[in-house]
N, CA, C and O atoms as a GROMACS GRO file, in nm:
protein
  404
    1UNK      N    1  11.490  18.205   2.566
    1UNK     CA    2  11.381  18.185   2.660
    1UNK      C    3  11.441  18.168   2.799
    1UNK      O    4  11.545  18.107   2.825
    2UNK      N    5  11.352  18.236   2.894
    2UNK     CA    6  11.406  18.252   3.066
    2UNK      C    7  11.383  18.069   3.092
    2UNK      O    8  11.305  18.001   3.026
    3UNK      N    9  11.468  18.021   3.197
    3UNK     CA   10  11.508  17.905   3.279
    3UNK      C   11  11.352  17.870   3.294
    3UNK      O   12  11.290  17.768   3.263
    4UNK      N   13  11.298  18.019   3.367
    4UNK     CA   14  11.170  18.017   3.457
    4UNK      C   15  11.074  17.955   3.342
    4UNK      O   16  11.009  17.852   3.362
    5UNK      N   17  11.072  18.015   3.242
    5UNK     CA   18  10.971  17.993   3.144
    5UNK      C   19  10.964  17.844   3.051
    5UNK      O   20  10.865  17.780   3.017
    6UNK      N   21  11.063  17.825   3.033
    6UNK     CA   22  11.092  17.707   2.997
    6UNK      C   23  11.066  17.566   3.069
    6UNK      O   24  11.037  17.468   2.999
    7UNK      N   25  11.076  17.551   3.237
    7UNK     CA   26  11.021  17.481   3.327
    7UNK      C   27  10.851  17.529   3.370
    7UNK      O   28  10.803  17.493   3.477
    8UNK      N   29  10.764  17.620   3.260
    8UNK     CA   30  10.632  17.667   3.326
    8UNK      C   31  10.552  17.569   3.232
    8UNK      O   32  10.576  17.551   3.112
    9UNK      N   33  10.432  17.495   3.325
    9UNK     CA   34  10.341  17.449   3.241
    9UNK      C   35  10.220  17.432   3.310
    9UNK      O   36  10.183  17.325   3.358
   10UNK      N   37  10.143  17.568   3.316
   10UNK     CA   38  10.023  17.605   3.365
   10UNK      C   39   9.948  17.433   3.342
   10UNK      O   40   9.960  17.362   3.242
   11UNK      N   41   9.875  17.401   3.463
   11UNK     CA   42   9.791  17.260   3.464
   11UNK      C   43   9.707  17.320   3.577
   11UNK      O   44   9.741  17.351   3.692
   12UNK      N   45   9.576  17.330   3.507
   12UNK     CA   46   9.440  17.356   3.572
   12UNK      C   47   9.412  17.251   3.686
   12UNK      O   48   9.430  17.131   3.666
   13UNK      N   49   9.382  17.284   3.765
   13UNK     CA   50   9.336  17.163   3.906
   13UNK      C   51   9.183  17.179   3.962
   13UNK      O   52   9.132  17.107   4.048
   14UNK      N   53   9.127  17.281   3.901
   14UNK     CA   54   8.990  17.313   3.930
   14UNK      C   55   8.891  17.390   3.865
   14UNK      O   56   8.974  17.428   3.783
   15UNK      N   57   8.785  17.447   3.827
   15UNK     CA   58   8.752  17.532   3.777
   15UNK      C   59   8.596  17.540   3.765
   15UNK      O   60   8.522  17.444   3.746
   16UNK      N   61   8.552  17.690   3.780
   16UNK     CA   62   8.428  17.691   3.814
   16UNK      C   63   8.381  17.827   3.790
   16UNK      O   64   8.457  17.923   3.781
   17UNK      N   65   8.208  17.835   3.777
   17UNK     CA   66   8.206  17.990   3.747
   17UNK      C   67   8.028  17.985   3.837
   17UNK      O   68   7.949  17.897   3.872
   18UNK      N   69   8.033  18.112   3.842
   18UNK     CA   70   7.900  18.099   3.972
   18UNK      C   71   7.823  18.274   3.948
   18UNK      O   72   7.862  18.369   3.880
   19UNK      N   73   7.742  18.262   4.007
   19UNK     CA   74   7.655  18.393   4.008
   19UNK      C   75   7.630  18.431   4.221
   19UNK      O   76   7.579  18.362   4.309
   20UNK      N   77   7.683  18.546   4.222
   20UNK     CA   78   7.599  18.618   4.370
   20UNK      C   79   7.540  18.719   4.366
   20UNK      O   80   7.589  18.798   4.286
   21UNK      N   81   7.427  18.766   4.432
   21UNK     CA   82   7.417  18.851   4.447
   21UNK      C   83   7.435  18.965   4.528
   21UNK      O   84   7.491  18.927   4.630
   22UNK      N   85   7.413  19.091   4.530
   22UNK     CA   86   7.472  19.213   4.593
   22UNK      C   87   7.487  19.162   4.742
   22UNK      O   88   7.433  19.065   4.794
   23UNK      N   89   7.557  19.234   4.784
   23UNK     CA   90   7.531  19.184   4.924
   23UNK      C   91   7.643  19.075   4.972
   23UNK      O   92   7.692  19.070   5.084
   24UNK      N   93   7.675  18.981   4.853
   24UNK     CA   94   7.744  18.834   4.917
   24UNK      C   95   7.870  18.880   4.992
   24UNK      O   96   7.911  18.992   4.960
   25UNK      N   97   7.926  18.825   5.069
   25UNK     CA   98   8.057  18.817   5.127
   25UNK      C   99   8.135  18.676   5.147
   25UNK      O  100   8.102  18.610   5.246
   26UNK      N  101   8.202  18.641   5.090
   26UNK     CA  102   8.307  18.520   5.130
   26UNK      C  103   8.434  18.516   5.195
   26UNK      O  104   8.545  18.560   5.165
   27UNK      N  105   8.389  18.451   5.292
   27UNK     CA  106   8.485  18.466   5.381
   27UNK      C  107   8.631  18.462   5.372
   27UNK      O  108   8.681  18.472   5.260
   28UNK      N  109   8.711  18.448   5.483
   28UNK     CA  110   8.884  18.496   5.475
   28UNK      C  111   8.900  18.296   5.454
   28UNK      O  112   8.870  18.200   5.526
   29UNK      N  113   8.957  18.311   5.334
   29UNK     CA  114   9.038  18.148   5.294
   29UNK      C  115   9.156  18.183   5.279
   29UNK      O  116   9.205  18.296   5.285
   30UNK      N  117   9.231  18.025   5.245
   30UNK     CA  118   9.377  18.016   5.144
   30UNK      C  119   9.372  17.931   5.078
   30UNK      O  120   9.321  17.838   5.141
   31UNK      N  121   9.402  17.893   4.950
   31UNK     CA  122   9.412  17.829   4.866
   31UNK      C  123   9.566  17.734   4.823
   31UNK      O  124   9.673  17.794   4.825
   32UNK      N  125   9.561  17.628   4.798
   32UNK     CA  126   9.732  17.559   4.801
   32UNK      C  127   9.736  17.628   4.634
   32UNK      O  128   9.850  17.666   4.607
   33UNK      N  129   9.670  17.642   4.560
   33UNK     CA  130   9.684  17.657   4.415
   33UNK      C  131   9.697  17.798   4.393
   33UNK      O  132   9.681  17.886   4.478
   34UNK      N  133   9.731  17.816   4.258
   34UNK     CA  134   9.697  17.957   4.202
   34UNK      C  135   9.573  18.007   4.203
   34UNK      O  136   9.490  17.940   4.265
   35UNK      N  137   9.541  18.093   4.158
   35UNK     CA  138   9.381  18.123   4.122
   35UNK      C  139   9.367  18.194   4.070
   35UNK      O  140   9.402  18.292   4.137
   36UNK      N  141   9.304  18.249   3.897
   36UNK     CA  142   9.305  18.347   3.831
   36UNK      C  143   9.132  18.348   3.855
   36UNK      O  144   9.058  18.251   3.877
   37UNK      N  145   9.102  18.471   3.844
   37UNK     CA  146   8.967  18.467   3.906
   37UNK      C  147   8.884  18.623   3.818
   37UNK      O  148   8.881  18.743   3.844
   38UNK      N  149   8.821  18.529   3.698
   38UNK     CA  150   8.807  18.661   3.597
   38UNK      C  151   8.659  18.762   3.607
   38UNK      O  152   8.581  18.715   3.524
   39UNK      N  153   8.617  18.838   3.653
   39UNK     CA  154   8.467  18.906   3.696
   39UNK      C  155   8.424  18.940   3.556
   39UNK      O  156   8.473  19.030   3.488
   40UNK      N  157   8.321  18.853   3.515
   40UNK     CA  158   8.221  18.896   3.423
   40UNK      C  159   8.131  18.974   3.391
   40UNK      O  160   8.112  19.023   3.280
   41UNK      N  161   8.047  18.996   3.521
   41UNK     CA  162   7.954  19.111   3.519
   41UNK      C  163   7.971  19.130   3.664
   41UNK      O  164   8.028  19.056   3.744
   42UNK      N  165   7.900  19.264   3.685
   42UNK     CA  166   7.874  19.336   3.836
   42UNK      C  167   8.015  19.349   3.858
   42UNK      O  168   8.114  19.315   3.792
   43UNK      N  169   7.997  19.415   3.980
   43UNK     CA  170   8.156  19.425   4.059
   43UNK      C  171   8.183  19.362   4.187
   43UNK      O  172   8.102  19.290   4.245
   44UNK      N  173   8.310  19.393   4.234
   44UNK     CA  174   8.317  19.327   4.317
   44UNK      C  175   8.436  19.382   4.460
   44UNK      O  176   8.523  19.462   4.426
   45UNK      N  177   8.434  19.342   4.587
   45UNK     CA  178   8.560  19.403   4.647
   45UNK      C  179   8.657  19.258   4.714
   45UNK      O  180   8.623  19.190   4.812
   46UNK      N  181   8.780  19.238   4.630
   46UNK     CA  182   8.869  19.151   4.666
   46UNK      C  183   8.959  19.156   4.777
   46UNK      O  184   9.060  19.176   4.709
   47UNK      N  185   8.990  19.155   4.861
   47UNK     CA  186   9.102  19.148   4.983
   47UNK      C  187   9.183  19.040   4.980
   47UNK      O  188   9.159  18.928   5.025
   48UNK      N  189   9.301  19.088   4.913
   48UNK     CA  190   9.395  18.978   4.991
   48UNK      C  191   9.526  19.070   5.062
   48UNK      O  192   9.601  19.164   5.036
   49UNK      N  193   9.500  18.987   5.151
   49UNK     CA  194   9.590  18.998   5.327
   49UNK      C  195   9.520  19.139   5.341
   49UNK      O  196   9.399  19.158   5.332
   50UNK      N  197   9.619  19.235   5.363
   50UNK     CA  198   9.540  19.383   5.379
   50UNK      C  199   9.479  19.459   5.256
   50UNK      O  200   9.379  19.531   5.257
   51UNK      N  201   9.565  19.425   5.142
   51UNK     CA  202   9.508  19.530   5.036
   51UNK      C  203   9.384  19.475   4.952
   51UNK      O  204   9.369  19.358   4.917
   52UNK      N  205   9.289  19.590   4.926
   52UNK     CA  206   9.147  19.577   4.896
   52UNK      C  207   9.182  19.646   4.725
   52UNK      O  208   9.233  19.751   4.686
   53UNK      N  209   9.134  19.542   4.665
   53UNK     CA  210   9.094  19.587   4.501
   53UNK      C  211   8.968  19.582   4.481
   53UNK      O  212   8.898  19.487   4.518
   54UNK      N  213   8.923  19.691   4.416
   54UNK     CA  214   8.800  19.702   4.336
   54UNK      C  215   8.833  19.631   4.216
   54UNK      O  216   8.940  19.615   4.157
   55UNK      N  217   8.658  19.572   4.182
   55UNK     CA  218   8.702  19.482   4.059
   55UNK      C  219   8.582  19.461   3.942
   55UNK      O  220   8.512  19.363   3.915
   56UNK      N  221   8.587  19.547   3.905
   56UNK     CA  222   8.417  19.549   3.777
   56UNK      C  223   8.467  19.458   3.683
   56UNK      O  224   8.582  19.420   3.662
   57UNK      N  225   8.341  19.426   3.621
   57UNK     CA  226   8.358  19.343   3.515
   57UNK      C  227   8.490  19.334   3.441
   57UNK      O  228   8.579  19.419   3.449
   58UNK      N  229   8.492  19.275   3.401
   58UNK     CA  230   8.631  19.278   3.288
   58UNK      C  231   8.778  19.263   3.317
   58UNK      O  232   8.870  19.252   3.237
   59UNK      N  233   8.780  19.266   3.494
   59UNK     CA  234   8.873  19.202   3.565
   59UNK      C  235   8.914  19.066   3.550
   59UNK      O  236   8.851  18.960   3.548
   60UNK      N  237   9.074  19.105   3.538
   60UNK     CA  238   9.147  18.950   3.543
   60UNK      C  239   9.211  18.939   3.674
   60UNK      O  240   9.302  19.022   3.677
   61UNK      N  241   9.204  18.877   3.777
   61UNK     CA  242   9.341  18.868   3.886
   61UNK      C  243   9.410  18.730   3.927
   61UNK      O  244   9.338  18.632   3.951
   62UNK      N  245   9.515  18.724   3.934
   62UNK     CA  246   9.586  18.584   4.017
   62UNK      C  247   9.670  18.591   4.108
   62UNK      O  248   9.789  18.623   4.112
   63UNK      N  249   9.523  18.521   4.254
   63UNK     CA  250   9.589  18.505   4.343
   63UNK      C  251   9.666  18.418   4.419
   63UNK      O  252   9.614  18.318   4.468
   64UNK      N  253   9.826  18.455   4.441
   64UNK     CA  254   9.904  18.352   4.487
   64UNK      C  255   9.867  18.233   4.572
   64UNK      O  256   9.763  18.236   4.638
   65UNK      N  257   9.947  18.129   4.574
   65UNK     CA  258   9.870  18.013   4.690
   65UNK      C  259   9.933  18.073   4.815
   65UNK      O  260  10.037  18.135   4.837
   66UNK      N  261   9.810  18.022   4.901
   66UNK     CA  262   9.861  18.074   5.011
   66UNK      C  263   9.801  18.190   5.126
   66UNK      O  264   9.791  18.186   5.249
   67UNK      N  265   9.771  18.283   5.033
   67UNK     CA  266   9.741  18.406   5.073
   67UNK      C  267   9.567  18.437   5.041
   67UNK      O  268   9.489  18.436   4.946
   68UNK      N  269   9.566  18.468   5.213
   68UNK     CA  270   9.385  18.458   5.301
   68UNK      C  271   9.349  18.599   5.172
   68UNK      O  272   9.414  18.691   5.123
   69UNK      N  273   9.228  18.554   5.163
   69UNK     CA  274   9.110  18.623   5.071
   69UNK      C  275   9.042  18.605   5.094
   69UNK      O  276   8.995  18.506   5.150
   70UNK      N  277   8.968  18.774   5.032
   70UNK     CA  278   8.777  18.717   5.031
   70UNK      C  279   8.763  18.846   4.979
   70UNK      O  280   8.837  18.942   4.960
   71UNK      N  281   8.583  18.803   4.952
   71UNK     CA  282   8.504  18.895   4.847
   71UNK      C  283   8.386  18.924   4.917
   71UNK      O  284   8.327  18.865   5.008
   72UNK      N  285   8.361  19.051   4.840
   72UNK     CA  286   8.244  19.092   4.874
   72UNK      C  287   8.176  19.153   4.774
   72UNK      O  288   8.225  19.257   4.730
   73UNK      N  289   8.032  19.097   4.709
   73UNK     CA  290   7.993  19.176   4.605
   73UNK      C  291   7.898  19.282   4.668
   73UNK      O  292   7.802  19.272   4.744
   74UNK      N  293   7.986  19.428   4.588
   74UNK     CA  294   7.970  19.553   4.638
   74UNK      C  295   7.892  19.649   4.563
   74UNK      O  296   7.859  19.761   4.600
   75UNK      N  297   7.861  19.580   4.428
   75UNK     CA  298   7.700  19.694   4.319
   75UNK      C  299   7.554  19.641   4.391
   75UNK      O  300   7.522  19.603   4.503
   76UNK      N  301   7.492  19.660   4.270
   76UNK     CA  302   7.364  19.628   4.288
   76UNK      C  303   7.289  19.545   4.185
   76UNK      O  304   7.168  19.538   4.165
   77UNK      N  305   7.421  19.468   4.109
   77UNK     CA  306   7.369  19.392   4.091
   77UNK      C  307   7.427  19.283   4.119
   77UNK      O  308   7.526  19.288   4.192
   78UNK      N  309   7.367  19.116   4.052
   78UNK     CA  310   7.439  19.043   4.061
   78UNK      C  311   7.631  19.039   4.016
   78UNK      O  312   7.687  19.127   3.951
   79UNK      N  313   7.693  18.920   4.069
   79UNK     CA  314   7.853  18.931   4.037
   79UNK      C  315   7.852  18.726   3.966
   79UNK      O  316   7.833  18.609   4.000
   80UNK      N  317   7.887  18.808   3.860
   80UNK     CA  318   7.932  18.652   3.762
   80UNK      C  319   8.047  18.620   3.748
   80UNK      O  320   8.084  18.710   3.673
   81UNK      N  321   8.151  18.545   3.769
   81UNK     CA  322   8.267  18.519   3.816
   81UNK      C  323   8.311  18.383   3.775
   81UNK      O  324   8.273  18.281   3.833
   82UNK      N  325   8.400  18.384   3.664
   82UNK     CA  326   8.475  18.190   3.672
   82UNK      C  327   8.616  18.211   3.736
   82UNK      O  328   8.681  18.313   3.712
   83UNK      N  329   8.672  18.087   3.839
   83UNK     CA  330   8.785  18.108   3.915
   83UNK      C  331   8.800  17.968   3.851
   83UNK      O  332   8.714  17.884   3.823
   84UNK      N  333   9.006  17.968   3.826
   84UNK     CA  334   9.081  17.890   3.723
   84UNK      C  335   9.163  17.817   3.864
   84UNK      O  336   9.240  17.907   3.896
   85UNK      N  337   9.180  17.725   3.943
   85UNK     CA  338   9.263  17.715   3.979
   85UNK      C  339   9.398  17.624   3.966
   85UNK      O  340   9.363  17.506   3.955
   86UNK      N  341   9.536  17.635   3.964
   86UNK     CA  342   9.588  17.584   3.869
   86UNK      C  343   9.725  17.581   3.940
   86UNK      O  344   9.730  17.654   4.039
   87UNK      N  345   9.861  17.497   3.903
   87UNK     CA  346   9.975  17.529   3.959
   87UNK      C  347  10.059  17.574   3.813
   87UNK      O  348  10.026  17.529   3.703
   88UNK      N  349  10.142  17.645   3.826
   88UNK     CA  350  10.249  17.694   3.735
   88UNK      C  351  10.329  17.597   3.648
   88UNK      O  352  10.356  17.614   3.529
   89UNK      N  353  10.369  17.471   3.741
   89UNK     CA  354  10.399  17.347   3.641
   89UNK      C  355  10.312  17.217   3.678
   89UNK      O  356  10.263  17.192   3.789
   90UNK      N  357  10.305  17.160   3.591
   90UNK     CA  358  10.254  17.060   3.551
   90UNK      C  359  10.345  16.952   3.651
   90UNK      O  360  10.457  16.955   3.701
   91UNK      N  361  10.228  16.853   3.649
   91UNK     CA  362  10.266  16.721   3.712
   91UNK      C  363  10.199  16.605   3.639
   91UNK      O  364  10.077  16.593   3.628
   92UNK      N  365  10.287  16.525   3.591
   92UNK     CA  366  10.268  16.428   3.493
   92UNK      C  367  10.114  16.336   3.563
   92UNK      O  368  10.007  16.323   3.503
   93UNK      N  369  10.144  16.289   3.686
   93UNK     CA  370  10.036  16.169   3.693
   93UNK      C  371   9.940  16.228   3.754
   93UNK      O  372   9.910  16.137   3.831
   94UNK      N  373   9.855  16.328   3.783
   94UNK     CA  374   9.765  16.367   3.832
   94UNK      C  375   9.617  16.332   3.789
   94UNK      O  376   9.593  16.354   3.670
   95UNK      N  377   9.526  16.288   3.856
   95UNK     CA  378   9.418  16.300   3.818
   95UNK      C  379   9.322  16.390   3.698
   95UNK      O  380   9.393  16.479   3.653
   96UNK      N  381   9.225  16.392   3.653
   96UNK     CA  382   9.179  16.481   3.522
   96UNK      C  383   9.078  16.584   3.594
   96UNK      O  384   8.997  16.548   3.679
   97UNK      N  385   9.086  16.676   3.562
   97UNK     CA  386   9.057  16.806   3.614
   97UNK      C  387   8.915  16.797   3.646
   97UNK      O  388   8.843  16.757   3.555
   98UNK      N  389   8.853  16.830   3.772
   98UNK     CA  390   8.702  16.872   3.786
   98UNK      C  391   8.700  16.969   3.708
   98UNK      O  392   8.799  17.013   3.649
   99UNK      N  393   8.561  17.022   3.698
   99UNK     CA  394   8.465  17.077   3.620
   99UNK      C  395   8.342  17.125   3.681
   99UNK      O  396   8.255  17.044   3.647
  100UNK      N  397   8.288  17.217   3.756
  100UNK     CA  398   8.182  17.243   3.803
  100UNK      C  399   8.144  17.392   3.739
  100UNK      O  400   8.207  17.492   3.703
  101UNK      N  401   7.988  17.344   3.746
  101UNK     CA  402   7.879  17.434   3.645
  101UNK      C  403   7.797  17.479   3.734
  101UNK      O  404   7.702  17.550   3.699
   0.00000   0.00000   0.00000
């Protein structure tokens, strides 16, 4: 087993899942955490820094901390979406994870 892998212990710090409809745009952020950010239904257009991904349902992505993003839902219909946010290792005394519905 890699050094890297052996010191990894994915610990969730946030997590949430939401509905927009066509049309939405969210603005340019950064995040201190990871963010795996999985599209359930509808599609969607992701930007981070310059490069633009298309992203239909069934998309998985994780975006680094750090790095300005944003979305724009680009079908016609609604975009259903849960975002994981999380650091790579674990930290023993941290608080217990929010949860929003």
């Amino acid at each position: 087993m890699s050094s890297w892998l052996a010191r990894t212990a994915p610990r969730l710090t946030f997590a949430w899942r939401g509905t927009w409809p066509p049309g939405t745009v969210e603005s340019w952020r950064r995040l201190y955490d990871h963010e795996l950010v999985v599209v359930q239904a509808g599609e969607m257009e992701l930007t981070i820094d310059d490069q633009r991904l298309h992203c239909p349902a069934g998309t998985f992505i994780i975006i680094p901390p750090d790095r300005p993003h944003r979305t724009l839902v680009t079908g016609t219909v609604p975009v259903v979406r849960a975002c994981l946010h999380f650091d790579w290792t674990c930290a023993e005394d941290l608080a217990p994870t929010p949860l929003c519905t």
